[in-house]
N, C-alpha and C positions, 0 to 999 in steps of 0.2 A: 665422513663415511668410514666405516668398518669394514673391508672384504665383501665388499659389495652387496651386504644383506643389511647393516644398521647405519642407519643416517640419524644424523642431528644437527638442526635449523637453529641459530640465536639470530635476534635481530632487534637492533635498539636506533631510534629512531628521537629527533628532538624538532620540536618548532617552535618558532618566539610570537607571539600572536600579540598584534598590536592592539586589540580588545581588551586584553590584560594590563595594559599598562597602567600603571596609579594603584595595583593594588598590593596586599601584602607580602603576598607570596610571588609575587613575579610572572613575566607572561612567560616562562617558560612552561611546554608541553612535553612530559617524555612518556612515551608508547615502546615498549618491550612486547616480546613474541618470545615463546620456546616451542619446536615441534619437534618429533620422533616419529621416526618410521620405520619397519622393521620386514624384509624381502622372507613372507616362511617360506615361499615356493625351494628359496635358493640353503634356508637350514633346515629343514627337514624333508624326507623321502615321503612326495609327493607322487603318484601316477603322473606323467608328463602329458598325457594323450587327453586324459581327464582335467587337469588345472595345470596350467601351461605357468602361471602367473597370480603369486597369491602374498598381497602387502594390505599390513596393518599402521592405522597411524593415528597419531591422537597429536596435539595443539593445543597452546593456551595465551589469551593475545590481550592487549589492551590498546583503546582509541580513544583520543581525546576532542572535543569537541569545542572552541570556544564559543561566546557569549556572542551577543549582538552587540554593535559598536554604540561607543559613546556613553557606556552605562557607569562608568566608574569613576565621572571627575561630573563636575556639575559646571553648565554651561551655563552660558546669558546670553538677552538677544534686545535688541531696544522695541519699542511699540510708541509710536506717538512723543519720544524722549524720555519714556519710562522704560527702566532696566525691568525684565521680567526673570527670573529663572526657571529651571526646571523642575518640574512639578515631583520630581521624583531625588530620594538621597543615593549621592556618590554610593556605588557601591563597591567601598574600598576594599571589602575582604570575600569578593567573587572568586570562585571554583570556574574551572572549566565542565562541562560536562563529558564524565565517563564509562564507556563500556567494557564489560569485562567478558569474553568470550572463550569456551571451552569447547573442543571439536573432536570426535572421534568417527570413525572412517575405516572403509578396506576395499580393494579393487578384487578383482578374478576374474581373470580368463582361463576358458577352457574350451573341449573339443577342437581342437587344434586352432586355437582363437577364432572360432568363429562367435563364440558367447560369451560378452563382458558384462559383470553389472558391477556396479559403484554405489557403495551408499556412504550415505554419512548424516552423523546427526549432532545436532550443534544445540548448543545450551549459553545466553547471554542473559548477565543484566547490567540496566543501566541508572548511572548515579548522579546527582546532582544534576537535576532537571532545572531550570532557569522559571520562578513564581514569581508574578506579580503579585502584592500582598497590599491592600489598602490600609490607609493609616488612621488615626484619629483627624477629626479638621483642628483641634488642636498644635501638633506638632509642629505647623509651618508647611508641611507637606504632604501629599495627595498619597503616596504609595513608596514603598522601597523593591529591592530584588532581594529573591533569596534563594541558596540551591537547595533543594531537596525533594525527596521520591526513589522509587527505587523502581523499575518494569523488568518485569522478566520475557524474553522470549528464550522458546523452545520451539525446534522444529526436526522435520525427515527430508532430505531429500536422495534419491535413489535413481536408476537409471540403468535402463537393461537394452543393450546394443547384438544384434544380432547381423552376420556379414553372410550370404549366399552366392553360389554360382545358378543362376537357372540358364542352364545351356547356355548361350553367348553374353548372358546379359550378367551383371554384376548388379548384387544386391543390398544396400546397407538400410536398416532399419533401427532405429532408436526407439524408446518408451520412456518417457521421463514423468518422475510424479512428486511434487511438493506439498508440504505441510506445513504449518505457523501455527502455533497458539502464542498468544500473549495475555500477559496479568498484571494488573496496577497491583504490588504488592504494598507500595507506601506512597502516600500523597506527602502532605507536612504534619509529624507528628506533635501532638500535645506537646507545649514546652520550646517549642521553634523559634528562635530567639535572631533578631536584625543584628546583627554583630558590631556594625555601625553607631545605631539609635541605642542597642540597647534593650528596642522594646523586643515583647514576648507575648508570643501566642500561646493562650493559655489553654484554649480547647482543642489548636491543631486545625486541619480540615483535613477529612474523610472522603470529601468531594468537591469538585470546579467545575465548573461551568466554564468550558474552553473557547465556545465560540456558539451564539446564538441570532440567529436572524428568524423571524418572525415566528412560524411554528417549527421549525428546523433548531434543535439543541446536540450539541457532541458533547457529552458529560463524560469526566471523567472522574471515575469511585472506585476507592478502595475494593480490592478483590475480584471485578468484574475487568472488562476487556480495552486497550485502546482502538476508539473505531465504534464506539456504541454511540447509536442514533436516537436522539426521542423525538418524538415528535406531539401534538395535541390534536382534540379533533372535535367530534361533535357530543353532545349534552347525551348522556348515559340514564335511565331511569333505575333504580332499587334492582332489577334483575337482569340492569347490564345491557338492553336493550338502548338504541336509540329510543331519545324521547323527542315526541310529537306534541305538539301541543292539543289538546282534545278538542280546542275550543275552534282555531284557524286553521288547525293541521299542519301547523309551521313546525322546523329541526330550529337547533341554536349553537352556535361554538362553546367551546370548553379550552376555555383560556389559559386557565390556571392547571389543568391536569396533564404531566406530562407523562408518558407510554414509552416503555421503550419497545424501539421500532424491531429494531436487530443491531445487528455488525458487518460493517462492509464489507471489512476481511472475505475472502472465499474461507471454504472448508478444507478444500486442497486443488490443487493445479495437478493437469494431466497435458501432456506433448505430448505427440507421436510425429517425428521425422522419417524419412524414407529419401529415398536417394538411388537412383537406378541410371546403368552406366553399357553403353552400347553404342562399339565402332566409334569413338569423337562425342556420342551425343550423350548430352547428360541429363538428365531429368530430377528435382526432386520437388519434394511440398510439406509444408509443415502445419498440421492441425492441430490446435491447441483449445481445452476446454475449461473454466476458473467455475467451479461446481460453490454452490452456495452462496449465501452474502446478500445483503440487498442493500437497493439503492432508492432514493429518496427524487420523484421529480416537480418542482414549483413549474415549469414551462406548461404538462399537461393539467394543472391548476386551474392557470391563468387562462390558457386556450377553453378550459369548460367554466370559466366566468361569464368569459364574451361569447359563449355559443359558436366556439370555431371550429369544435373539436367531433370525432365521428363520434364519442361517446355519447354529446348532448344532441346530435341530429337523431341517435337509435332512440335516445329516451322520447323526445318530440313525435318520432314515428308513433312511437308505443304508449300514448299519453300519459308519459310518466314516467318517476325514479319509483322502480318498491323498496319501500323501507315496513316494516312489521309486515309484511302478510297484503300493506297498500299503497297507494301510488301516494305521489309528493309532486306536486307540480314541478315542474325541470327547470325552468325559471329562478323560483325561490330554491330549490336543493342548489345549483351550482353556483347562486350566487353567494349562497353561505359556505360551500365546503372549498369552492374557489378563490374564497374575499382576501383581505386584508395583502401584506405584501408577498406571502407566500402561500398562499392557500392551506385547507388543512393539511398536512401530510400527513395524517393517519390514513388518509381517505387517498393517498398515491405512492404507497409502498410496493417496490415491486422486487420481485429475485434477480439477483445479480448473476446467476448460471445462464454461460452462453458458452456455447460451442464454434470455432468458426477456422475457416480456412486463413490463417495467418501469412502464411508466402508460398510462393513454386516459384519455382524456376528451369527455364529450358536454354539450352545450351548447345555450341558447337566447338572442338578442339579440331581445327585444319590439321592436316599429315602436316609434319615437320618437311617430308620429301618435297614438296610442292613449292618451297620457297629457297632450296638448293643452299640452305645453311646460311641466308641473308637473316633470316627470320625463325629464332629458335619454337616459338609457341606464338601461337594468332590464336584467341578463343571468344567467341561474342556470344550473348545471352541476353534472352527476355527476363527481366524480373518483376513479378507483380506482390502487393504486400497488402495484410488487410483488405482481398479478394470481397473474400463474404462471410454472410452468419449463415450456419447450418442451424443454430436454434438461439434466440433471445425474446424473450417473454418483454424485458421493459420498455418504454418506447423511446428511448434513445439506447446509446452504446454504454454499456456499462464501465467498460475500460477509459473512460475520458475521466476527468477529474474538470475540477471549478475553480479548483488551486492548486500551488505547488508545494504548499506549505504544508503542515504536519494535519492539519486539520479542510475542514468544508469537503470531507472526503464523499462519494457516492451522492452527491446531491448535484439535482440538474436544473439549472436558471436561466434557460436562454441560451445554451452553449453552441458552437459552434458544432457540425453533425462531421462525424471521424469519417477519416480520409481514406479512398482507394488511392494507390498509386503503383503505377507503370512505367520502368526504367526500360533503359537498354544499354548493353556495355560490351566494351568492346579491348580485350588485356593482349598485351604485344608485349615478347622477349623477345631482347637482343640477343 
């Protein structure tokens, strides 16, 4: 620190990651950080009344990631007293994977700090991704590992905090709003070479297919987004139309055509906190809404297969699915856009924009008087979380996941239906 106006942050950081072991470089991991911050309130002649409080800062960081275990020596296992190996080559000359991030930032308060906002906006990419790469059946074996790719994220996030007196009451109010975009900027370029084998890709790949179950695909391509859904759906005629067959009036799948659906990502996240304080009691609640994005559901598929669902008892009612302008028996439409293991998902795309009351909480702080200095602070409080939805269009919760992995994001199979829940607490100073 400089006279109380200029800071400066170094920080160096090492870890030995046993994933790494066996390869070239060592499982050594080193992550550096530099930041600066700089107080203007406190070097230059500010109005005091107006900006009480005014700091710029900027950052620049790296983090290391290692590999999944076991990839870098080649193991054996026996079967019947035959030694088997593994299908895949030691991968002796593995990378960690790394992110490089760059942050810039500024706080302000003013009117006599009753009005803060904070923003800041961050800029990452990240390096040596961990591919699975198929080999010749030549070689001996099935696939090697190789690091490469490059993603960027960009993002905003900001936050505008307002403090009031309304007559006895205390007032604190928050606004929060967040941003993301991200971009595959490199998958594995032409020329990607197994450091190992030796061998080389000679055309590279522009696009993977990260994880596919039935009409459900997460493709990931060059220059578009991670988090993009395809999905397949029903047989299309010359102008785009469902096609019907003329003859039986029957729809058909479309197997082979994959759609992209969207991106689960939201478009951006908005909070509103509030927090209200009167005699002991304290009140607040937190409403949070993730605007955009969609999600993908196999459960309302499989439910309008078997006829369980309220969609296929309105269609029953109303003798019929319309498709062009006329009806399709309900029967044959849900057993075709419902079949196979996940039904089509073209035909159960839904928005991922929901709004919903995330937590309150109400509360008591006893007079300190009343316990004659046995008992410095008694305070107990209802907490409840995940209340309710004030708006969600898809028929489950959009905030749940199918996995915890990078992938199977916004897709819903059967999952377990998200949880209210209701505490109560109870915090004693000595």
């Amino acid at each position: 620190g400089f006279r109380d106006m200029l800071y400066l942050d170094l920080t160096a950081r090492t870890e030995w990651a046993s994933q790494l072991a066996y390869t070239a470089d060592g499982t050594n991991l080193f992550y550096p950080s530099v930041g600066a911050s700089a107080l203007l309130s406190e070097m230059l002649t500010i109005p005091k009344p107006i900006i009480s409080f005014l700091k710029v800062r900027g950052s620049y960081s790296e983090v290391g990631n290692a590999p999944s275990r076991f990839l870098t020596q080649n193991s054996y296992s026996t079967t019947s007293g035959a030694i088997q190996m593994t299908p895949f080559v030691a991968a002796t000359k593995l990378k960690p994977e790394k992110t490089k991030a760059l942050e810039f930032g500024t706080t302000i308060r003013g009117f006599k700090d009753k009005i803060e906002l904070d923003l800041t906006y961050y800029n990452t990419n990240t390096y040596n991704q961990l591919f699975q790469i198929d080999l010749p059946s030549g070689s001996g074996y099935s696939y090697f590992f190789l690091n490469a790719g490059k993603v960027n994220n960009w993002g905003i996030e900001a936050s505008l905090s307002y403090n009031e007196r309304l007559g006895p009451v205390r007032w604190h109010t928050t606004l929060t709003y967040t941003l993301n975009r991200n971009k595959i900027k490199e998958l594995i370029p032409p020329g990607s070479m197994d450091p190992t084998t030796g061998y080389v890709l000679a055309d590279g790949q522009s696009e993977l297919v990260a994880v596919e179950t039935g009409s459900y695909r997460m493709l990931l391509k060059e220059g578009q987004s991670m988090g993009d859904i395809y999905v397949t759906g029903l047989k299309k005629d010359h102008t785009g139309h469902i096609y019907v067959d003329p003859k039986d009036g029957t729809i058909s799948a479309d197997s082979k055509t994959w759609m992209r659906a969207g991106n689960v990502e939201p478009k951006y996240s908005v909070g509103w906190n509030n927090q209200f304080s009167y005699k002991g009691f304290d009140l607040s609640f937190l409403v949070d809404a993730q605007v955009g994005g969609i999600v993908v559901s196999s459960t309302q598929a499989l439910m309008d297969r078997y006829g369980v669902s309220q969609a296929t008892a309105e269609a029953r009612d109303n003798g019929g699915v319309i498709i062009n302008g006329g009806p399709i028996d309900p029967e044959h439409y849900y057993s075709v856009v419902g079949g196979g293991t996940t039904g089509l998902l073209s035909e159960y795309v839904y928005s991922a924009t929901n709004v919903r009351l995330r937590e309150a909480t109400i509360g008591y702080t006893f007079p300190t008087k009343w316990f004659k200095g046995y008992i410095q602070n008694l305070n107990v409080s209802l907490i409840g979380r995940n209340l309710l939805m004030f708006y969600n269009k898809a028929p489950f919760d959009p905030g749940l996941t199918a996995s915890t992995s990078t992938y199977y994001q916004g897709y819903d199979y059967f999952m377990q239906p998200s949880l209210r829940t209701v505490g109560f607490g109870v915090k004693v100073q000595f």
